[in-house]
N, C-alpha and C positions, 0 to 999 in steps of 0.2 A: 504494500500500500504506500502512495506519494500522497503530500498532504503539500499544500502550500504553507508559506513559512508561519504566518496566521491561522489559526483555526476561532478562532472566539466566537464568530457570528457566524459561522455553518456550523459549527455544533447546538450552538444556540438555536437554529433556525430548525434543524431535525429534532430537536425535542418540543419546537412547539408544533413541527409538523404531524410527530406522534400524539400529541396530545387531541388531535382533528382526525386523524387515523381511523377509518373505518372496516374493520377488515371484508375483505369481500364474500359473497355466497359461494359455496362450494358449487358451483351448477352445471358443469361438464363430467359425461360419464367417461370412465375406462373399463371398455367392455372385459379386458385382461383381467384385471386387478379387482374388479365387481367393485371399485371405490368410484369417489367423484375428487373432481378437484377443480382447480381456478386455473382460469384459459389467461394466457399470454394478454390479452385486449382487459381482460378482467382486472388483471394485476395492474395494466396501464391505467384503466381506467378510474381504480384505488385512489392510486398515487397523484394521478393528478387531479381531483379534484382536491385530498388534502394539502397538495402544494399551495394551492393559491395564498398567494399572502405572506409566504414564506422566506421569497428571492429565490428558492433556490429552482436548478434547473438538471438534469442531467440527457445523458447520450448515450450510447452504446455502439460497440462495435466490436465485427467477427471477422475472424481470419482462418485460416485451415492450411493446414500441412500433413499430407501422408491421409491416413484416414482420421483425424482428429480437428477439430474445430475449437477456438477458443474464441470467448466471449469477454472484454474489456466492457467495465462501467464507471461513468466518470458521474461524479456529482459536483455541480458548479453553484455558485453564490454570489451575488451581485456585488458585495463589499470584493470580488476579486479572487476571494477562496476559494480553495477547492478540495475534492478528493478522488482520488485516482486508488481503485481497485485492483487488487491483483486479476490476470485474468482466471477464468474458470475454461479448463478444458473438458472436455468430454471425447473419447473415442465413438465413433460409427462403427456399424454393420458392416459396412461395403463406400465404398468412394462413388455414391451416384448422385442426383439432382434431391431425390426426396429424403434418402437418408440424412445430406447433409442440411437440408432445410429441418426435418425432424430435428435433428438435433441442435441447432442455431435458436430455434422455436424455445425448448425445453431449456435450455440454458441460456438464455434472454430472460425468460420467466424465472428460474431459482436466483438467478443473481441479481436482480430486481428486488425479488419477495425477500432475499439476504439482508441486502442492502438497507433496505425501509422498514422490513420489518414486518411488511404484511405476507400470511402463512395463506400459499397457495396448495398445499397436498396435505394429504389425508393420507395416501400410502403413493408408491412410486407408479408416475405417469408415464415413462422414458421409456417403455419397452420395447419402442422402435430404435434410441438409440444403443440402447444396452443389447440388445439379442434377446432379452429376456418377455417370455409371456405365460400365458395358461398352463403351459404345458411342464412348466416348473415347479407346479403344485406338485406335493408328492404325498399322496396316498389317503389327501382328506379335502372334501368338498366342502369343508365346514369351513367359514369363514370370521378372524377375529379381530375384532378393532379394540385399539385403545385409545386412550382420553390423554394423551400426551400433553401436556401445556407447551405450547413454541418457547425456545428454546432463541439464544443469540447465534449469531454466524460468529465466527473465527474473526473476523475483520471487527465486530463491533465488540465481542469479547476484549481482543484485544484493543480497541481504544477505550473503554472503559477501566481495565486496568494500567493502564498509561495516566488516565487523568485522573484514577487514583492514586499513586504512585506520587503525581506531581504536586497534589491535595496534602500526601501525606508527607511530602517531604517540606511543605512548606507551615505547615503543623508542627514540625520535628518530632514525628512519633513515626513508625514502620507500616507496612502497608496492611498486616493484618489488625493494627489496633484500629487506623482508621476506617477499616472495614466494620469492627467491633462497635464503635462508635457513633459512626453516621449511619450502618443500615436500621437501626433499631430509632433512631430520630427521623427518616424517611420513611418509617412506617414500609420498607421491603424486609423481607421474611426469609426468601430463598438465600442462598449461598452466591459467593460473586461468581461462580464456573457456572451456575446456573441461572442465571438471571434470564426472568422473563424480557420481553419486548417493552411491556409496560414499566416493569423497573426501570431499565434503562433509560426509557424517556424519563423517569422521576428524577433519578442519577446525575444524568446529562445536563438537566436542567439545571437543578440544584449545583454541580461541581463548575458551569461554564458563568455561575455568578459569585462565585468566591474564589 
């Protein structure tokens, strides 16, 4: 991840972008997977209505080499700032028109839904780029769902523990005191390797004003 030298008001602005956050309806099926999940347009269409208001703005872009495709997401901020994601690769099936589009599609959408925050799957959609379908079931038609709570991406993990870090060094106390400290006066509950979506806009909030 590249950040501009500045972060103050794009971190600012994604927690108040969260706080407007609506997550979208599961409303597309995967006939594979007998789940549903949030369509690419779905996850756009999230995201931007919560932007308004916010400055900020993002882009995306894909590249492929060999059978593999990778997807860049950039998030941008009027004050100048920015943030530059790592890319997300995924491997294809075969080097054709619809595999690679399948897959450019499927990771456009995770790395979106990563990035902001909003949870598009319910179980894995990608079976067009992974090889994987029905036929992986092994030996039970029954099918199990759980009530998972989303979970951060790597990317926002790690900026969370970064502006803790920076919180706690300017505190003069170590990072798990001020984890000790602040999560119980934020009213968050989970662990910092576990922090919901919602935390983190609380987090975010709270740490880009002090």
């Amino acid at each position: 991840m590249r950040t501009s030298n500045e972060t103050k008001n794009i971190f600012k602005a994604l927690a108040d972008f969260r706080e407007v956050l609506k997550q979208p309806s599961k409303d597309a099926n995967n006939p594979f997977f007998k789940s549903t999940y949030v369509t690419l347009d779905g996850v756009v269409k999230a995201i931007d209505e919560a932007i308004k208001g916010t400055g900020l703005s993002y882009s995306q872009e894909a590249t492929s080499e060999g059978n593999q495709i990778s997807v860049s997401t950039h998030v941008f901020h009027t004050s100048g700032e920015f943030i530059s994601y790592d890319p997300l690769t995924l491997p294809t099936t075969k080097a054709d028109a619809q595999a690679f589009g399948s897959a450019v599609t499927y990771a456009k959408r995770y790395a979106l839904g990563a990035v902001f925050g909003v949870t598009s799957d319910v179980d894995d959609d990608g079976n067009k780029t992974s090889g994987k379908n029905a036929t992986n079931n092994t030996g039970s038609n029954k099918s199990t769902k759980t009530n998972t709570p989303p979970t951060l991406s790597k990317v926002q993990l790690d900026t969370a523990t970064n502006k803790l870090t920076e919180f706690a060094n300017t505190q003069g106390i170590n990072l798990d005191d001020a984890v000790k400290k602040l999560f119980p006066f934020l009213k968050i509950k989970s662990k910092l390797a576990n922090l919901t979506p919602d935390d983190f806009g609380v987090l975010m909030n709270y740490l880009n004003q002090h």
